[in-house]
N, C-alpha and C positions, 0 to 999 in steps of 0.2 A: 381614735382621736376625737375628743369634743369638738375641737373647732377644725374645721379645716379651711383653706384659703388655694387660691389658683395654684402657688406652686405646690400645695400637697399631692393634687392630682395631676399636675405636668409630673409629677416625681412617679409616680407612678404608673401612668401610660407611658414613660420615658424607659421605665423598668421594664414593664411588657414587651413593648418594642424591641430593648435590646436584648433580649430572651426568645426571641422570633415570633412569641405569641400575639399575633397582631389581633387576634378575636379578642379573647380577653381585653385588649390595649383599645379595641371602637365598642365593647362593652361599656368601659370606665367610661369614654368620652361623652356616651347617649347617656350613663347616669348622671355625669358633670352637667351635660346641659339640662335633663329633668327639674335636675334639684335646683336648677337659674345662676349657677355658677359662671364666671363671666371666663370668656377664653382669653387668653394671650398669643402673641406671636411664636413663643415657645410652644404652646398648648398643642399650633398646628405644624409648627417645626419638628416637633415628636412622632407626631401620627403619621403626618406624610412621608417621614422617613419609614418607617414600618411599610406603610403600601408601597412604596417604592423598592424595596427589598423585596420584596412579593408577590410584586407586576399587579395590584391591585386596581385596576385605570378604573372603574364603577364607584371602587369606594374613594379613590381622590378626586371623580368628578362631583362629588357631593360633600366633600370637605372643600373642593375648591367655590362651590354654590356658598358654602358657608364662609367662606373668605374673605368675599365680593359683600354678601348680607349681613355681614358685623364690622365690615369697613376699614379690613385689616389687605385689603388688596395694596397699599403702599406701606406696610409694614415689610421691612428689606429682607427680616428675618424669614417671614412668612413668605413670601412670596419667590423668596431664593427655593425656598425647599420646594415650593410647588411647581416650579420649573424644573428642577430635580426629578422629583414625583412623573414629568412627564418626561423628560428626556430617557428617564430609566425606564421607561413602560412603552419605550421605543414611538414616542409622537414628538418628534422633532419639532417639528412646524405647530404644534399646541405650546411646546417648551420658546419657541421663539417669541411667540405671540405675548406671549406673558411675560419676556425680556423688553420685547418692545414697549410695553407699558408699564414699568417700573417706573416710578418716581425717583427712586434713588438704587441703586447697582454698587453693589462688591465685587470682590475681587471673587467670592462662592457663586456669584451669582453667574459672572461670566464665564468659572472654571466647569459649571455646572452645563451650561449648553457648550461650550468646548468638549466634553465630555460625551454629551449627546449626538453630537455631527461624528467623533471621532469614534464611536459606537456603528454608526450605520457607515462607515468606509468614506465622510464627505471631507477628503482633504482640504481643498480647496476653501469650503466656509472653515475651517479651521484657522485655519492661516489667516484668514480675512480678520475674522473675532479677537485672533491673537495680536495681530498687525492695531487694531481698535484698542486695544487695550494698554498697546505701549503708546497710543497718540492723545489716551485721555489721561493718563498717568495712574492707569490701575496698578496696585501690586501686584508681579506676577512670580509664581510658587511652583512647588514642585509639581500640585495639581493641575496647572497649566499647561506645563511641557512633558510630563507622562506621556500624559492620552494622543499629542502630539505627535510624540517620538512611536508611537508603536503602530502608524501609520506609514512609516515609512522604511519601505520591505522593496525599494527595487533598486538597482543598480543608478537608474538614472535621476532618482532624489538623493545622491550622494552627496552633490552638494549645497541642497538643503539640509542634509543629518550635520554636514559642518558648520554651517550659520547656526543651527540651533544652538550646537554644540557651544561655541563661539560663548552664544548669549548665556547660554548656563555658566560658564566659568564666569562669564562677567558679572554675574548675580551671584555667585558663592555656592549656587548650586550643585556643583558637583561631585560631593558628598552626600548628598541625601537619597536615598536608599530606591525609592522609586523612578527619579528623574535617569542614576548611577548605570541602574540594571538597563531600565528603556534605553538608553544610549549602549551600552554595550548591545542590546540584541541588532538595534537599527543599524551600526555596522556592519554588523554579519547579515541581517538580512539585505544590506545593500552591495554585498559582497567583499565588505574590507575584513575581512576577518584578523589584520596586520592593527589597525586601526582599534578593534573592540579591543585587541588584548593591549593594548597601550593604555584603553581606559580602564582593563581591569587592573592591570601593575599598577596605577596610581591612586588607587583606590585603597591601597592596604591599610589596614587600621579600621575601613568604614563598611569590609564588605560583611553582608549577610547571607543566609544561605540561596536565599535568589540571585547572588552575583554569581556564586560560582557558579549554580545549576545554569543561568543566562551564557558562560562563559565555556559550561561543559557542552553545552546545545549547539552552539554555534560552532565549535569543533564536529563534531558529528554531526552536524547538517551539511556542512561542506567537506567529508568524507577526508578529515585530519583525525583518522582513529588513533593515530599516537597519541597525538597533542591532549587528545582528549583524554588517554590513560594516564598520561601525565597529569591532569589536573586531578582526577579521580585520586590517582595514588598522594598527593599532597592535600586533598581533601583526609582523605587517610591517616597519613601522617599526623597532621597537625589535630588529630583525632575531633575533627569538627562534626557537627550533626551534619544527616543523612538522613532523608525523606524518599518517600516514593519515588518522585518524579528524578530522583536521582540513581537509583537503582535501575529502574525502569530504561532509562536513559544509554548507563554505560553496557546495561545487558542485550540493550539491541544494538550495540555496535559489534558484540562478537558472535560471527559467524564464521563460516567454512571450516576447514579440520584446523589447521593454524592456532586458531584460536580456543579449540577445545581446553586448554590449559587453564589459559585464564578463566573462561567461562563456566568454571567450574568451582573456580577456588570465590568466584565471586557466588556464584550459590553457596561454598559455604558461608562464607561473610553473611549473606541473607539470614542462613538459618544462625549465626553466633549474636545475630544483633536481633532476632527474634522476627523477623517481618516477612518470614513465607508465607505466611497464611491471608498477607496483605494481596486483596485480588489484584489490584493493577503489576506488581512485583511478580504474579505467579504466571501473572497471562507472558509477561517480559520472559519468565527462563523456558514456561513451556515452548514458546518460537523460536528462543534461542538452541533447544535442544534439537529441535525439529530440521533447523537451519543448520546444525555441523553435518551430520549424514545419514543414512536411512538406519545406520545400527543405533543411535542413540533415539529414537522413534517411542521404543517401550518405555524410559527416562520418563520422557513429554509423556506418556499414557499416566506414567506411576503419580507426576505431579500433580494431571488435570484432576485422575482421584482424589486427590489428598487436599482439593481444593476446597472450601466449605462453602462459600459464597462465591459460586460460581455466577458470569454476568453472560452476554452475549458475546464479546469479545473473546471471555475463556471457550465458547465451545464453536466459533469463527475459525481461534485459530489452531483448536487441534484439530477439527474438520477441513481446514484447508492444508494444513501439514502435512496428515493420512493421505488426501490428494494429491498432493503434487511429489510425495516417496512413493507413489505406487501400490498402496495400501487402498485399494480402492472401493472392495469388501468393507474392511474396514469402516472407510469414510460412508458408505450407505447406510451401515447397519449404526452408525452413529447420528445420522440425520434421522435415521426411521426414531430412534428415540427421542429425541428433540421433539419430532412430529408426534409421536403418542404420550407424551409427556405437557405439550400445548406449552412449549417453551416460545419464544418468543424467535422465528424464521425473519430475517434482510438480506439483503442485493447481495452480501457475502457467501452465507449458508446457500443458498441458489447456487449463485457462481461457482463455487465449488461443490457440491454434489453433482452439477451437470457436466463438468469437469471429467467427477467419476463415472458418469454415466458414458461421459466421453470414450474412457479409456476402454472399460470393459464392452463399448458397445452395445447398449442394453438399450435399445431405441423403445421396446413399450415401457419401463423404466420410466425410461428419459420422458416417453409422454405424460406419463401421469404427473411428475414431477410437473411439467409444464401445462398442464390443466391447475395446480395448487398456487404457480406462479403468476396464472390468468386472477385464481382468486383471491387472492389474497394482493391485487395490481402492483404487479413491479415488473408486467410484461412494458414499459416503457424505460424501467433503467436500462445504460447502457451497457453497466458488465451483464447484466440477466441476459441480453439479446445478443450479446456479444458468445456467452457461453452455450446461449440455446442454437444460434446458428452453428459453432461450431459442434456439438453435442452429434445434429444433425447431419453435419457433413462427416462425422466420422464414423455416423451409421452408415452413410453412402444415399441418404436422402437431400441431395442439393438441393430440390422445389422446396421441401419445407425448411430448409436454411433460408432459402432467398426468401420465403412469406415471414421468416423469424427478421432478417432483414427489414423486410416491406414495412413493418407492423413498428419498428425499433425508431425513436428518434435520430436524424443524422447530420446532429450540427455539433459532434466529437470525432475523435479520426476511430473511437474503439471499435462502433460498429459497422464500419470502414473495412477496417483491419483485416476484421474476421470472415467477411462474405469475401475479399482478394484471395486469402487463404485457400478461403473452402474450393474458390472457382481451378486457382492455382494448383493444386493438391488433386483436384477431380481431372485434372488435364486438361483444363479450356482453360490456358494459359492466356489467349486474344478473348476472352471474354473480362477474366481477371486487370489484365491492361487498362478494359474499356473504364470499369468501374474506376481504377486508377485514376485517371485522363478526367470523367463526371467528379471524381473527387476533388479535383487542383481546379476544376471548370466550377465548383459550387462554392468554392474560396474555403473548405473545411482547414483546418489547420494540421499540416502532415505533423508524422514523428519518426521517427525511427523506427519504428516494426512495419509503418507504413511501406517504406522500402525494400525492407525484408521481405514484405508479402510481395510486392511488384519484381524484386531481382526473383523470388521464388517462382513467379508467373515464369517470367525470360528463361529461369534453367529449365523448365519442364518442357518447355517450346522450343529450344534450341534459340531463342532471341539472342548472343551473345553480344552484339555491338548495342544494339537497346540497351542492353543490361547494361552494360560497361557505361554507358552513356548517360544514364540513370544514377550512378554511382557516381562521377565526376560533376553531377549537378546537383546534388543533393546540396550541400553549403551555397553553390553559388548562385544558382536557378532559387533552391527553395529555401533555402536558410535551415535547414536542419543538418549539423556536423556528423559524419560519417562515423556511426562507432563498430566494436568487434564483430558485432552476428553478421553489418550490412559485407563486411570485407570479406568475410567466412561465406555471407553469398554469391557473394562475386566470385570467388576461389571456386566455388561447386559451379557455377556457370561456364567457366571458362574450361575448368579439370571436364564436364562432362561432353566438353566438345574436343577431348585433348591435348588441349594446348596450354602442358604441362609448366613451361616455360614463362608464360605468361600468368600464371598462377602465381610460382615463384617470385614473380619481379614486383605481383600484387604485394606480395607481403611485406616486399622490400621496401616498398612506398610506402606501408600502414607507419602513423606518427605515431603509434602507439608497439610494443614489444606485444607480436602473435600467443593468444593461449593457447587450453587443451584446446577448444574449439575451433579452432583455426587449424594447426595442426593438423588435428583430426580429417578434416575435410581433404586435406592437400593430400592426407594418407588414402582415405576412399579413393579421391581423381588419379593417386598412381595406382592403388588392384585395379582399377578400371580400365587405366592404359597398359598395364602389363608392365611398368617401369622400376623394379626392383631395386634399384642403385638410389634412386631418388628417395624410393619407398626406408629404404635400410637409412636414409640421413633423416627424414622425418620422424620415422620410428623412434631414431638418438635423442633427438627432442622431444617427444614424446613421453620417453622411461624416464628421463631428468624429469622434468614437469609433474609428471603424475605416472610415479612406476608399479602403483595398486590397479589402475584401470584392465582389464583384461582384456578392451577391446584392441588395442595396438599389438596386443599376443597374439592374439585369435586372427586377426588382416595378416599380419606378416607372415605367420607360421602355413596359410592357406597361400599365401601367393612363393611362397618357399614350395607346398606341395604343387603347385600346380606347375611352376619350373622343375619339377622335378628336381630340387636340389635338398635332397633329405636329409642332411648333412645339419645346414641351417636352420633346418626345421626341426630338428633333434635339441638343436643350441637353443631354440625358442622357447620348447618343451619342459626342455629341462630349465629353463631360467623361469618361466612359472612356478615349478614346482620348488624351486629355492626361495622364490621372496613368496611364497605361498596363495599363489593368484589362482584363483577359478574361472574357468568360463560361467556365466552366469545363461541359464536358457534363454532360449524366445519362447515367445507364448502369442499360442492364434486363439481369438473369443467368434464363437457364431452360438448365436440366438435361433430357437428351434421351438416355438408354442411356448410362448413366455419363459424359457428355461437356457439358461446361459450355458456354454460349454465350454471349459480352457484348454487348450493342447499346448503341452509342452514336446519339444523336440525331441526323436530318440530316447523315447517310453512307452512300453508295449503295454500299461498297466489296463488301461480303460477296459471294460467289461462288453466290450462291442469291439476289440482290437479287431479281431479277423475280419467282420464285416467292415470296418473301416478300410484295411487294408486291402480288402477284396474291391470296391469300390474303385480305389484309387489306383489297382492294379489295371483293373476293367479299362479307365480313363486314359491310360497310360499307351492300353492297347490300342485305342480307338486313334490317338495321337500321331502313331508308329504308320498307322493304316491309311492316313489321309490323302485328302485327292492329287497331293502335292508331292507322296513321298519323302514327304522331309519327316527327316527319323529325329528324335529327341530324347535324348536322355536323361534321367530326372532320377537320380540317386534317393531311397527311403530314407536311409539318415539322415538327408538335408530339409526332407520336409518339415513344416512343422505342423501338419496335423497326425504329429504321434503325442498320444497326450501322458499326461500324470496327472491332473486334478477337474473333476467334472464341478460343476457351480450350478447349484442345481434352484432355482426358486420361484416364488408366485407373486400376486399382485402384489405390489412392494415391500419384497421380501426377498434377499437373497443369502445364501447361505453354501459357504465354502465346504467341500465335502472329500477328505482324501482317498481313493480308492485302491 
């Protein structure tokens, strides 16, 4: 251009800017001013937008120097954006200042620190600002009541989400796409989920694809996985676009075997619209695959492969999937590649290999592991300490759980939880209590595992009225409502003092319909009491509920042997082998010079059988021969140190070995 004039070069740092190149766009501006080109209000409404995008706060406090220095400090235009510039760069209180001195204020101006308090969680100046703005007679916009509306996430600004609500229809708002959405999620997050969908019904014609996803969210946040496939399949239907976060969304609401069906035909959907290779989608089906049962486990392997742009998420959550199906090999020799790979290790990857390290009992392992988590400082998150005490306790090292404790911040109930557990679990049931008792005494805030660990203290102690008592005050003493595992503890508290009876009547009570886990428990408390008749109606409920499990086979058919009623234990037998049920082994791990060993039950295979068994014949003697005369008997096939798989390995390195 021969000539150029202001707006040639706002037209082009305007172009930079909205290209994201904000270099190039404070190039243009230091030539503009070289060559003595005079600025305008747009000139600095361009740029500041650009730092603003970009959290640039250095270079808007030197466009703001030039603001104040060319005299453009009461120019509305310029000065909205520079509030902008700081409200976005998180300095509320520099964003104010410079509201404060405006000479003249828009409706941008005040949407713009509305936006800023509603950025740092400041309801209260929200409301103030908004409240200001209907008494000067600003126009107030959709940008007004967004950032408003998405503050308000509790049950008890409900009826504040109505007032606002109120006012948006009274201004024609209703329809507009941002105001639309933020009112649908603020009922759901204030708990009206009745309420959001009233506003999405009356939205047709206007919604976009953030109304549904706002609409499918809020369904699945509050655990209406119908409602939600529902909206999914008429998203469907009506063959409307479908994004990430909508994938992502319906694929982590299917889980358990139930839902294998769907969660499947919705991976194909994934791959007919072309978007597996999308990472946030692929991290969704590997969990979901992980989530139906430990057979679908190589599924999630084949996926994480096939993933190209792999994030931390993707290898979070097939590291914590491997962990918690028992694949615990597995999940180390997957972390050890992360680690030599210099991928990027958080609180997740931690908590979950020490998890594995948990299971298999690999306590030098587990230390080395917790020297990396010294270094690399996340010995202060709560799940790391949470997982390192337990890691610890299930090597049978209590002192360094409790310093895993000591060391751990404790103003969450996680690492709480975990030292009850450990205490509980170790048999110092009145130790586990005490921490209990310091915990309600340090005003921590209980939850529900919280109790879990304390009924768990009471069973191991014989405490049954404490427990019991614990259980009836949980809602009304602590405010936390009693869910399945706390009544499933209770059941084992009571069944282990045998007072079958009162077991039963527990369940009678529960407001909720007893699961497998429930059940289950009441089953263990009758083989323990010896109650057969009891045992055979639990059992009933049990085979309806979950007739693959082989542990309700395996309890009945031994308490059938042990009444000697062979009859019934033939009918058990044989009903295994009709609906094709296996016993699954136990497996015992003991660590020997850094080298792990598995035994499986009744397997002679291991390459040291005889000495093994020589051993334990020896101990068996010694038993027989004691100063007490009390004779014991101790059948080989119930032990489980007869093995089938040795786990042989060195400094962080383990490696599974069939013999």
């Amino acid at each position: 251009m021969p000539q150029r004039d202001t707006a040639s070069w706002n037209t082009i740092i305007t172009g930079y800017v909205n290209s994201g190149n904000l270099f190039s766009a404070w190039e243009v501006l230091k030539s503009m001013k070289r060559l003595g080109f005079l600025f305008d209000g747009y000139t600095f409404g361009s740029l500041l937008k650009g730092i603003a995008s970009n959290g640039g706060l250095m270079c808007g406090q030197q466009v703001h120097a030039d603001v104040v220095k060319m005299g453009f400090d009461d120019n509305v235009y310029a000065a909205s954006a520079l509030l902008d510039m700081y409200a976005k760069c998180s300095r509320v209180e520099d964003a104010n200042k410079v509201f404060k001195y405006m000479g003249k204020r828009n409706t941008v101006s005040w949407n713009a620190l509305i936006g800023g308090y509603a950025e740092i969680g400041n309801l209260q100046c929200c409301i103030e600002l908004f409240l200001c703005m209907e008494m000067e007679g600003v126009g107030v916009d959709d940008a007004t009541l967004a950032p408003l509306l998405t503050l308000l996430d509790d049950i008890e600004l409900y009826e504040l989400t109505r007032q606002l609500h109120g006012k948006i229809v009274k201004r024609g708002l209703e329809h507009e796409n941002t105001v639309l959405n933020a009112t649908i999620t603020a009922y759901a997050e204030c708990g009206y989920i009745k309420d959001a969908k009233r506003v999405f019904d009356s939205a047709d014609g206007y919604r976009d694809l953030v109304t549904w996803n706002s609409m499918l969210a809020a369904y699945l946040e509050h655990d209406q996985r119908d409602c939600g496939f529902d909206i999914f399949s008429e998203m469907v239907k009506q063959r409307l676009e479908r994004d990430a976060y909508t994938y992502s969304s319906i694929i982590s609401a299917c889980f358990g075997d139930s839902q294998q069906r769907l969660g499947k035909s919705l991976h194909g959907l994934v791959i007919k619209s072309g978007l597996e290779q999308v990472t946030q989608i692929s991290n969704g089906l590997i969990s979901m695959y992980l989530k139906f049962n430990s057979q679908n486990v190589e599924d999630a392997m084949k996926l994480f492969e096939q993933v190209d742009m792999k994030d931390l998420v993707s290898w979070n959550t097939i590291l914590t999937g491997l962990s918690q199906n028992g694949l615990s090999e597995n999940a180390l020799r997957l972390f050890q590649q992360m680690h030599f790979d210099y991928l990027v290790i958080d609180h997740y990857s931690f908590a979950a290999v020490l998890r594995s390290c948990s299971d298999l009992a690999t306590l030098q392992l587990g230390r080395q592991i917790h020297v990396l988590v010294l270094k690399l400082g996340f010995e202060g998150n709560e799940y790391v300490a949470s997982a390192l005490i337990f890691m610890y306790s299930k090597c049978g090292i209590i002192e360094d759980a409790w310093k895993s404790f000591d060391a751990s911040r404790k103003d969450s109930s996680v690492a709480w939880n975990s030292i009850i557990f450990a205490y509980a679990q170790h048999g110092q049931g009145k130790v586990a209590l005490d921490l209990f008792y310091q915990m309600t005494g340090r005003h921590v805030k209980l939850d529900h595992i919280t109790f879990v660990a304390a009924l768990t203290a009471c069973s191991h102690i014989g405490l049954v009225e404490e427990g019991l008592n614990l259980l009836k005050s949980m809602e009304t003493v602590y405010g936390v409502p009693p869910r399945m595992e706390n009544y499933a503890c209770a059941i084992d508290l009571v069944g282990r003092a045998g007072r079958l009876m009162e077991a039963k009547e527990l369940i009678n009570e529960m407001p909720f319909e007893p699961d497998v886990m429930v059940w289950k428990t009441l089953l263990g408390a009758c083989r323990a009491c010896g109650d057969i008749e009891l045992a055979t109606e639990v059992a009933d409920q049990l085979l309806e509920l979950d007739p693959g499990d082989h542990c309700t086979y395996v309890l009945l058919s031994d308490m059938y042997g042990t009444l000697k009623r062979w009859d019934e234990k033939a009918s058990v037998k044989r009903l295994m082998r009709e609906k094709g049920v296996k016993k699954v082994p136990g497996w015992s791990w003991i660590e020997l010079k850094n080298d792990v060993h598995a035994f499986n039950a009744s397997d002679h295979s291991h390459p040291n059988c005889p000495e093994i068994y020589q051993v334990l014949e020896n101990l068996i003697s010694e038993i027989r021969i004691s100063e007490n005369d009390v004779t014991f008997s101790v059948p080989l096939d119930d032990m489980d140190l007869a093995n089938g798989y040795w786990i042989v390995g060195d400094v962080g390195f383990i490696q599974t070995v069939q013999i």
